[in-house]
Every structure is written in structure tokens, then in C-alpha cells.
C-alpha positions in Angstrom: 51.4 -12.1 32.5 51.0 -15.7 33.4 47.8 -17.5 32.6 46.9 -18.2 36.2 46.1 -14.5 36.7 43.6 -14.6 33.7 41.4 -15.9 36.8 42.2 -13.8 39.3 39.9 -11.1 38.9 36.5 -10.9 37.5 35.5 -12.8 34.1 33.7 -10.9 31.3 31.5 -13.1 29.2 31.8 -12.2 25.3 28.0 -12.9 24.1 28.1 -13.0 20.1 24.2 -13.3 18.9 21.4 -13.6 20.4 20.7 -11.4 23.4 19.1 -13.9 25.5 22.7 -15.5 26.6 24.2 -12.2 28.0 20.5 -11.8 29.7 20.9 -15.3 31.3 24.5 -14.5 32.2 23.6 -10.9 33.8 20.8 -12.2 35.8 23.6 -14.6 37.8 25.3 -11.7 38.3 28.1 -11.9 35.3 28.8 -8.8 33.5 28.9 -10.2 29.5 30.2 -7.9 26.8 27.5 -7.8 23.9 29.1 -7.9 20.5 26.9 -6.3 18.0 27.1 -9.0 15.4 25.1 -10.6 12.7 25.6 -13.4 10.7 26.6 -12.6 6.7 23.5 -12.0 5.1 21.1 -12.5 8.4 21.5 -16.1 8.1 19.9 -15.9 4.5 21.0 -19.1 2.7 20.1 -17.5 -0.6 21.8 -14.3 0.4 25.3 -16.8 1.5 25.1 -18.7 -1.3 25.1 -15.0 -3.6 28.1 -13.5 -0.8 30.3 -16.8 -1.5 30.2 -16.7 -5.1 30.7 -12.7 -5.1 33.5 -13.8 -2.3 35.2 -16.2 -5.4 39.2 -14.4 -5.7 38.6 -14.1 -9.6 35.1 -12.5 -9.2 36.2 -10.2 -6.2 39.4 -9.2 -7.9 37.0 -7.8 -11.0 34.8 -6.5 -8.8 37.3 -4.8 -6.8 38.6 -3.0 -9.9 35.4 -2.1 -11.0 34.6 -0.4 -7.8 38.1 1.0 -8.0 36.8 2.9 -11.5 33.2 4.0 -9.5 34.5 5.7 -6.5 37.3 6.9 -8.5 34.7 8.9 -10.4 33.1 10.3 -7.2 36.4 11.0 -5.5 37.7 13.2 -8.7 34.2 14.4 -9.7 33.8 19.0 -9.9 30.5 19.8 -9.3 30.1 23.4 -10.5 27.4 25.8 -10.3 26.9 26.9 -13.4 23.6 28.3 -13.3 19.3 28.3 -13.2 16.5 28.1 -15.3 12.8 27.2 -14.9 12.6 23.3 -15.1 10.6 23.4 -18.1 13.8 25.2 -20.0 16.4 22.7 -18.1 15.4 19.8 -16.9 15.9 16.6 -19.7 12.5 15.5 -20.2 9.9 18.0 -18.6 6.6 19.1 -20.1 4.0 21.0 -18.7 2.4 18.5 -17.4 4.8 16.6 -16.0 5.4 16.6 -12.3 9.3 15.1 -11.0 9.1 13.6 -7.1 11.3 11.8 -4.9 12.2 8.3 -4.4 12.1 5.1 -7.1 8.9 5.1 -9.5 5.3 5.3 -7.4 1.7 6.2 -9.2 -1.1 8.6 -7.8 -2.7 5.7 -6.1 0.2 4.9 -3.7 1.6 8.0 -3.0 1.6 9.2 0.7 -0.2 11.9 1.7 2.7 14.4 2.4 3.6 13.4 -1.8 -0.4 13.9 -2.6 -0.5 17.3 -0.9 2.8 18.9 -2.6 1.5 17.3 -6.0 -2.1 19.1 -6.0 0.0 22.0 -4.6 2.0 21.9 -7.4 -1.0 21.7 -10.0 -2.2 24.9 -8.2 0.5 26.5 -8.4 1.2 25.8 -12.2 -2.6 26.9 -13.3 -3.4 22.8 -14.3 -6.3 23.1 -11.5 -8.1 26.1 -9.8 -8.2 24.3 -6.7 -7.1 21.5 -4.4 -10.3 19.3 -5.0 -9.8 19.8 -8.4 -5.8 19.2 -8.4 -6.4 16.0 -6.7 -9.0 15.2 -9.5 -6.2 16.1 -12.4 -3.8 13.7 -10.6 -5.6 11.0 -11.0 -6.9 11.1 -14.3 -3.8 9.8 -15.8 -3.5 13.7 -17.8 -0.3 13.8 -15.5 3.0 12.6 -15.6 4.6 11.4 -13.0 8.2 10.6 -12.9 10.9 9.6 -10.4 13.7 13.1 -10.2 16.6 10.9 -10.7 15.4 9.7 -13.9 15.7 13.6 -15.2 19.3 13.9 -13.7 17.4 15.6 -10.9 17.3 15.4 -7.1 14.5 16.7 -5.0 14.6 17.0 -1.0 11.5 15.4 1.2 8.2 15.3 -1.5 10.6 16.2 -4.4 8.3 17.9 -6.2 9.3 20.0 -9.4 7.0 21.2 -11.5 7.2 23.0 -15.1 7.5 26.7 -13.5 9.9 25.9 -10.8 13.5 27.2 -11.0 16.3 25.0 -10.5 19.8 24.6 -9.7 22.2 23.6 -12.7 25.2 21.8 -11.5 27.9 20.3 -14.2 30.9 18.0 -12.5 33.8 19.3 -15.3 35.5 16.3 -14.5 33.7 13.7 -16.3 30.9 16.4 -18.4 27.4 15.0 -16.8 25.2 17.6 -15.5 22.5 17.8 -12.6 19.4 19.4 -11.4 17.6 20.0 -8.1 15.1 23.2 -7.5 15.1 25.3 -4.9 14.6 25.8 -0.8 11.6 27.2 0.0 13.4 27.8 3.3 9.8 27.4 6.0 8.9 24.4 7.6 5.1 24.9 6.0 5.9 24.0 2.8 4.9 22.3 -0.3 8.2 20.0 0.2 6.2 19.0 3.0 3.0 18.5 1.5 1.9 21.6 2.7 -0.3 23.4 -0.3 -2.6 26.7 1.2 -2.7 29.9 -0.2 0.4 31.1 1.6 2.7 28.4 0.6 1.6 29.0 -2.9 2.0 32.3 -3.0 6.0 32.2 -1.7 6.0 29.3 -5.1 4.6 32.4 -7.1 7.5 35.1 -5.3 10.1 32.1 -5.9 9.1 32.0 -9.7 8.9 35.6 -9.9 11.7 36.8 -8.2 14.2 34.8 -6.6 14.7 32.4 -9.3 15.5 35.3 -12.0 17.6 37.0 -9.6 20.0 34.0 -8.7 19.8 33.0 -12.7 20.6 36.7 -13.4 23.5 36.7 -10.6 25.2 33.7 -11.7 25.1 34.4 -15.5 27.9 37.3 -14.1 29.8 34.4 -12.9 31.6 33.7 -15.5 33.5 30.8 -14.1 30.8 29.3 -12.1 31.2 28.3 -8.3 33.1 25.2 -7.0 30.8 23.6 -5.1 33.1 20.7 -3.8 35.8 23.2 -2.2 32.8 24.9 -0.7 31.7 21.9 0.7 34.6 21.0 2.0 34.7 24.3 3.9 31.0 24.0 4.6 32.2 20.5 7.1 35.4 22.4 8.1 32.8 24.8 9.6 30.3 22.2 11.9 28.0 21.2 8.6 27.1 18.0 7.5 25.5 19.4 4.5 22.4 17.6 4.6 20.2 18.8 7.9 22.9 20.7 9.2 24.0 23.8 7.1 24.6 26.7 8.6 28.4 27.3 7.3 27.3 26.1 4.0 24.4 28.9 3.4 26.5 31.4 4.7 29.6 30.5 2.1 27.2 30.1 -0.5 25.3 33.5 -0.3 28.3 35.1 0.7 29.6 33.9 -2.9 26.3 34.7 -4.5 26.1 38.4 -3.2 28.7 40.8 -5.1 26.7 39.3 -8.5 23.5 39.7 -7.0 23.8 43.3 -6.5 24.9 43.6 -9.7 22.0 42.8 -11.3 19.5 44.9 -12.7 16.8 44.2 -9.9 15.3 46.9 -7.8 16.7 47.7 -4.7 13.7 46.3 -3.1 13.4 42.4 -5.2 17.2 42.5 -4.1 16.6 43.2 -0.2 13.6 40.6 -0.4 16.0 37.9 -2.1 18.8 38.5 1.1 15.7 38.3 3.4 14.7 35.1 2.7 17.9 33.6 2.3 18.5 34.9 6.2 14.9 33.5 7.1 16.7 29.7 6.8 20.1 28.0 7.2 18.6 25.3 4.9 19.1 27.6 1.6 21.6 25.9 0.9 20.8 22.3 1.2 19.6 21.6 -2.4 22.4 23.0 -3.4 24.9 20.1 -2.1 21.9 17.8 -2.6 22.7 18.6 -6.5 26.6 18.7 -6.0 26.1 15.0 -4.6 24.0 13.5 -7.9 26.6 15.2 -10.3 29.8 13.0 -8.5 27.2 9.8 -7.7 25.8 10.2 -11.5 29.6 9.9 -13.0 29.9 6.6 -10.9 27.4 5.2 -12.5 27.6 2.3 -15.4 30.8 0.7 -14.2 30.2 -3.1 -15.2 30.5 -5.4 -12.0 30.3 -2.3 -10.2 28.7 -3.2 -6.0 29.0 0.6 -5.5 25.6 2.2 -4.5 25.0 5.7 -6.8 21.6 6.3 -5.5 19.6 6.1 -2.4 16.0 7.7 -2.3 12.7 7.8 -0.6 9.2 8.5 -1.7 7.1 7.8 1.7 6.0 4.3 0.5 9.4 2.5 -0.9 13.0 3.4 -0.2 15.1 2.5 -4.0 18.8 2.2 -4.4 20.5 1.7 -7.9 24.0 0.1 -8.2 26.3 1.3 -10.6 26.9 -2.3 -12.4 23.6 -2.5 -12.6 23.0 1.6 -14.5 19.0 2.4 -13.8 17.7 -0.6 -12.2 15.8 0.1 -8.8 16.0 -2.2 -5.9 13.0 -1.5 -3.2 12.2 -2.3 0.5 9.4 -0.5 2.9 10.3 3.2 3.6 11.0 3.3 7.0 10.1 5.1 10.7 12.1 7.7 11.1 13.1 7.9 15.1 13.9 11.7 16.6 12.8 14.0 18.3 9.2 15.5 17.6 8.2 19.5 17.1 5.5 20.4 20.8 2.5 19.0 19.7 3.6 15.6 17.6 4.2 11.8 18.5 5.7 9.5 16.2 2.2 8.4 15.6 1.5 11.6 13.8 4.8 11.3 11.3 5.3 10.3 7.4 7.6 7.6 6.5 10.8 8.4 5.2 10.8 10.6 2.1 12.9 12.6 -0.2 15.8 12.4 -2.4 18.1 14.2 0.1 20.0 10.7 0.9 22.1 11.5 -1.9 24.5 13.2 0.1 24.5 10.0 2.5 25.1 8.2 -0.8 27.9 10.4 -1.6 29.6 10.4 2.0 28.2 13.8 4.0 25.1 14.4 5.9 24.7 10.7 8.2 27.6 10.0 7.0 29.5 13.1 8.2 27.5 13.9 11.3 31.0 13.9 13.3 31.9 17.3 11.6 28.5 18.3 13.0 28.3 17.9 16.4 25.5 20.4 17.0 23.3 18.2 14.6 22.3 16.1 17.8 20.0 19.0 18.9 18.0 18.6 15.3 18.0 14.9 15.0 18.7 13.5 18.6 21.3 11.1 20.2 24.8 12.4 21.5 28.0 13.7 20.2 29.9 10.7 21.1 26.9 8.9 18.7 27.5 11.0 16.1 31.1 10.8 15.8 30.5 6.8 16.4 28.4 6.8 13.0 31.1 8.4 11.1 33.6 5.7 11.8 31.1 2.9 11.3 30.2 3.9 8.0 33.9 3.1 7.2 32.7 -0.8 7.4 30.1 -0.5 4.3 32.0 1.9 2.2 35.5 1.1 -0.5 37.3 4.7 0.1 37.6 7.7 2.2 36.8 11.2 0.2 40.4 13.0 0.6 38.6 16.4 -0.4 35.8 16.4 2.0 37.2 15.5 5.5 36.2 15.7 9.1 38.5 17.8 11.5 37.4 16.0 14.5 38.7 12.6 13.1 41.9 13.6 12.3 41.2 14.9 9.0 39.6 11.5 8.3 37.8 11.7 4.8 34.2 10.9 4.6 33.4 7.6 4.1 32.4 7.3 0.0 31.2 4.5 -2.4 28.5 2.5 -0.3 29.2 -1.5 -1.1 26.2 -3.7 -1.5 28.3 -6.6 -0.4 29.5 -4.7 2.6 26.4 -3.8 3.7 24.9 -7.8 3.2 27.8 -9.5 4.9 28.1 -7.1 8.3 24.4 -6.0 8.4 25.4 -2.3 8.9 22.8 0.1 7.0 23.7 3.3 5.9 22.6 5.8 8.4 20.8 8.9 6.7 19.3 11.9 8.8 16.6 13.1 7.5 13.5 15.7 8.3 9.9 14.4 8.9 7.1 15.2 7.4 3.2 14.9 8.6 1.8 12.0 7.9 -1.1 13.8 6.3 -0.9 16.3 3.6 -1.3 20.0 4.2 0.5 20.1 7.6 4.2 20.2 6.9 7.6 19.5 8.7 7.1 18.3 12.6 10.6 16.6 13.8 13.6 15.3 12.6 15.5 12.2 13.6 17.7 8.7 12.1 16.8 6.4 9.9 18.2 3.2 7.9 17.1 1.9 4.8 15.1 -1.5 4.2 17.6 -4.1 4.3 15.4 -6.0 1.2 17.1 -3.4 -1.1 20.3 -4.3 -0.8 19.7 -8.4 -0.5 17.4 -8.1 -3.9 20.6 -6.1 -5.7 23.1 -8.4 -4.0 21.0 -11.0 -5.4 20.8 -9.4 -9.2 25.1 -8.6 -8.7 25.6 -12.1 -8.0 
């Protein structure tokens, strides 16, 4: 092709940056191609400065290395189910009058209100309070401990609550020996995960307590060589899951499993049937469940000196945290964000909570967001198309050091998902991780209304880039 015919046909304007060029160009009748680019770190001459010496061979060859060693832990990480117990029994750390929740460290006096209604919920629930006036009294008296779930080894979806009564998953990955935590669905969209707290959400807390925590603790003390929770996964995506909002496959693999020990138990007929029941009432029984699989792979990856590799991302409804594996329990925070989706009949975006929960962990390990071209029925649930959703698996590929060879996506070719989140990758191109997520009211007592997309805070990673460099 000779140059000359380079202008024999139309021109197509590349417009890098701002917008305003390709809106001059299209308004004298050019038809520009928009490049969606940034400059490395936003034009931040502190964050440059960091990236360049980061960028030095001898420092990027160690850190290479290092995160070589952290998303090699992820990659061969075996989470196993090995078992429940009542937090109080299980969970490193927990007293009776301590109450876990979601996202980096927050006090009474900050919480949202979705958080403050699941916490006096909670209080109810354990006997601490008689009422809800009087839980919210109790919580701020300072007679109550709060503490993050990931610093108890523990992940806990939307609120996060877990109290002292509360049963909850234990998970070990055999590979490397850590072990993790997460309590259970309560399956409803009125729910104390929610920050819903009346008398009928507290009563299905009692039933849980009572009944379908012994029963799975019974079922799975038959299983004497405990459930691999990665192959199931894997399956569980194989199927049309993402594992985080989308998991039909994975509750149906996972009570199918469960079933032959459950009717071996000694239960009644009846506590057996009711268990079953309410495992059919939701397809999200089984979303703690890979919630907890993903902290016991992300945990092992933490600790690896020089490390950029992100092992936590999390959400109370007031700050989104990350932690960095060179840099072991250290949050970095930004403003939780708006998450955009559609809305239940009824609710405007007006009416919704901030992002919240400690479900991001399975971004953080490479499903959910992250995975959402295995899911393509997903769009119904949090918007957008199928062609989006399979775009957001292959864009992850630009923030992330490996692809999981165990967890793949059929509809990419068998691509693995994308695993091992990069600080500096995420600084130099701008692309956030991409997390879908539920939404909770804004106000406590009200529950789930929607469900939608949603980035973290870009501060997070520029403050750890910042302590990294």
C-alpha cells in the first residue's frame, strides 16, 4: 500500500487525553478515535517520582521476584473445608463481647447506618441488649469491641458482622497450613448483613444458631477428608458463576457435596428438611463459602518483602482499605465509593449505602469482577452487557502479574483469571480493579435494594505505592 492512498479515504483522528479535542474534532464533522488513557500516576509528580524509582532495573528485578513468591502462593494455595464452629470456639481472638465487621478499622461513631443496624442487631441477638435502643446504647459505650474481620483471619460479606454465637465456615489452604473464617449466608435480602435487625431477621440468627450451624458442623465432621474448595470453584465458573454475586452452580455443587453427610446425621427428619429448605430459598448459600476459600489463598501471599501484590481489598461503608503483601497488616484507605446498578422498584441511587463488605476478596483473588466473563447472566444482577462483561475480564489482565491456571474462563479460551492485583500496575495505567458487589440501604433496618459496579478509591493505592517506594 503506497502512502498516497493513506489520504484517499477518510481520516480518523487518534485523541489521547483530554476529551475536549475529539469534541472539537466531531463538531467539524471528523470522526476521532478516543483512547482511554491516563498519564502514569494521573499526572501526580509525587506519585512519578515513587513509579520511576519502583521503575529502577535493580529495584523492579527484586520486586518482580518478590511478586513471583506472592502469586505463587495464591496460584498453589488448597483451600479446604474442613469444618464449623460457633465464632466464639473458632475464630483467633473473639470474646463475647466482641463484634468482627467488614472493611479496614472504623469506630461506633463512623459507622454507616447499614453497619450500625447489623451491630445492634447483633447485640440482640447475642442477649448483650434487650432491645435496639438499648443495643445502640451498648455500642457506644466503649463495653464493645470492635474489630476489622481480616484481622481474625476472617472475611465477612456486606456489614460483616460476626458475633460470639454465630457459626462459621473453617477453611485451611493445606498447601502452605494458614487457616480462614467467614460465617454464614443468611440467604434473604432482609437481613442483618444488610443492616436489617427486626424480630424476624433475628429470629432466622436464632434458627441459624440452633440448627443449621450444628447440622453442617455435624455433616462435615463425617467428612473425613474435607471438601476441595478450589476444584469446586473451578467447576462452579465452568458452570456460568463468578462466585461472588453470581452463584448458582456453586450452591448447587456445594450442597450437593454436603447432602449424603447431612442425612447422616443424627437430626430429625424435620431439622434436616428445614436445613435443604433454606439452602433452596437462595443461590447465594454458597457465597461465603468461596469468600473464605479466597482469604485462605490471599492470606498465604501475604509477608513477601518488596512484595506490590494486593492480599486484601475491603469495604466498611465509610473507607475502602487494601493491604500489600510487602507491606503484612498495614491499611491503605480512600472514600468508599457509589456503587452504579440497577436499583430493586421502589429505590434511586439516592436511597443506597456506600460500598460495603469484605466480599472483594474474591476480586482480590481473581473471580467475581474479575471473572464476570464466565458469568454472562450476571448482567441481569448488576447491569451493563455481555460484551462489557467479557471486556472486564481481559482488562483486569493490565493490573494483575499472572493468570490462575486452576480457575479459568471457558469463554476466553480457557483463559485463567486474572490473579495478584499490582499496586504499580494499577498507579501507572489508572485501571481500578472492578468489584461487583450488592447494595445496601443507606439507612439501617431496610436491607438489600440493587446491585451494580464499583472501583475502589484510587488514594489507596497512590498512599501504598507511596509507602512501597
Amino acid at each position: 500500500m503506497s502512502i498516497d492512498s493513506l489520504f484517499s479515504g477518510g481520516l480518523r483522528p487518534v485523541n489521547l487525553g483530554l476529551d475536549m479535542f475529539a469534541d472539537d474534532l466531531a463538531a467539524q464533522g471528523a470522526v476521532p478515535v478516543r483512547m482511554d488513557w491516563r498519564p502514569p500516576g494521573g499526572g501526580d509528580p509525587a506519585l512519578v517520582a515513587a513509579l520511576a524509582r519502583l521503575e529502577r532495573p535493580d529495584v523492579a528485578e527484586r520486586i518482580d521476584a518478590a511478586n513471583e513468591v506472592a502469586v505463587g502462593r495464591m496460584l498453589a494455595a488448597q483451600p479446604f473445608l474442613e469444618g464449623f464452629g460457633q465464632a466464639i470456639d473458632t475464630v483467633p481472638g473473639m470474646t463475647r463481647t466482641t463484634i468482627l465487621h467488614a472493611g479496614p478499622p472504623i469506630t461506633w461513631e463512623r459507622m454507616c447506618g447499614p453497619m450500625r443496624g447489623a451491630v445492634t442487631g447483633a447485640l440482640v441477638f447475642e442477649g448483650l441488649a434487650a432491645d435496639l435502643a438499648e443495643a445502640d446504647e451498648l455500642a457506644g459505650s466503649g463495653e464493645i469491641t470492635f474489630s476489622p474481620c481480616h484481622e481474625h483471619q476472617s472475611v465477612g460479606s456486606m456489614a460483616g458482622v460476626t458475633s460470639a454465637s454465630m457459626w462459621v465456615h473453617r477453611v485451611t489452604n493445606r498447601t502452605h497450613g494458614n487457616t480462614a473464617y467467614s460465617n454464614l449466608s443468611e440467604q434473604l435480602s432482609k437481613i442483618l448483613r444488610f443492616g436489617a435487625n427486626d424480630a424476624s431477621v433475628i429470629d432466622r440468627l436464632r434458627w441459624m444458631r440452633d440448627v443449621l450451624g450444628p447440622v453442617l458442623a455435624a455433616a462435615t465432621a463425617l467428612d473425613e477428608d474435607g471438601l476441595d474448595l478450589r476444584l469446586l470453584l473451578s467447576q462452579a465458573l465452568h458452570m456460568g458463576d463468578e462466585a461472588h454475586n453470581r452463584n448458582v452452580a456453586g450452591t448447587t455443587l456445594l450442597i450437593q457435596a454436603l447432602t449424603p453427610y447431612i442425612v447422616e446425621t443424627s437430626f430429625s427428619t424435620k431439622e434436616k428438611r428445614e436445613v435443604l429448605d433454606f439452602v433452596a430459598s437462595s443461590d447465594y448459600f454458597s457465597g461465603p463459602t468461596w469468600m473464605v476459600a479466597a482469604k485462605a489463598a490471599t492470606d498465604a501471599a501475604a509477608g513477601v518483602e518488596g512484595s506490590t501484590v494486593v492480599t486484601a481489598m475491603c469495604r466498611n461503608g465509610v473507607d475502602f482499605g487494601i493491604r500489600v503483601s510487602g507491606t503484612g497488616d498495614r491499611w491503605f484507605t480512600g472514600p468508599a465509593q457509589q456503587v452504579v446498578g440497577p436499583m430493586f422498584a421502589g429505590y434511586t441511587p439516592a436511597d443506597s449505602g456506600l460500598d460495603m463488605g469484605d466480599s472483594a476478596i474474591t476480586e482480590t483473588y481473581g473471580v467475581g469482577g474479575f471473572a464476570m466473563a464466565a458469568a454472562p447472566a450476571i448482567v441481569a444482577l448488576v447491569g451493563g452487557t455481555v460484551q462489557e462483561a467479557m471486556g472486564h475480564s481481559r482488562t483486569m489482565n493490565a493490573i494483575t502479574v499472572a493468570n490462575n491456571p486452576n480457575i479459568t474462563i471457558p469463554a476466553l479460551d480457557f483463559m485463567g483469571v486474572p490473579t495478584g492485583i499490582d499496586v504499580r500496575k494499577v498507579v501507572e495505567t489508572g485501571v481500578l480493579p472492578l468489584i461487583n458487589t450488592a447494595i445496601a440501604h443507606r439507612e439501617p433496618g431496610i436491607g438489600m435494594i440493587g446491585a451494580g459496579i464499583v472501583h475502589p478509591p484510587a488514594e489507596a493505592f497512590a498512599e501504598a505505592l507511596l509507602a512501597l517506594a
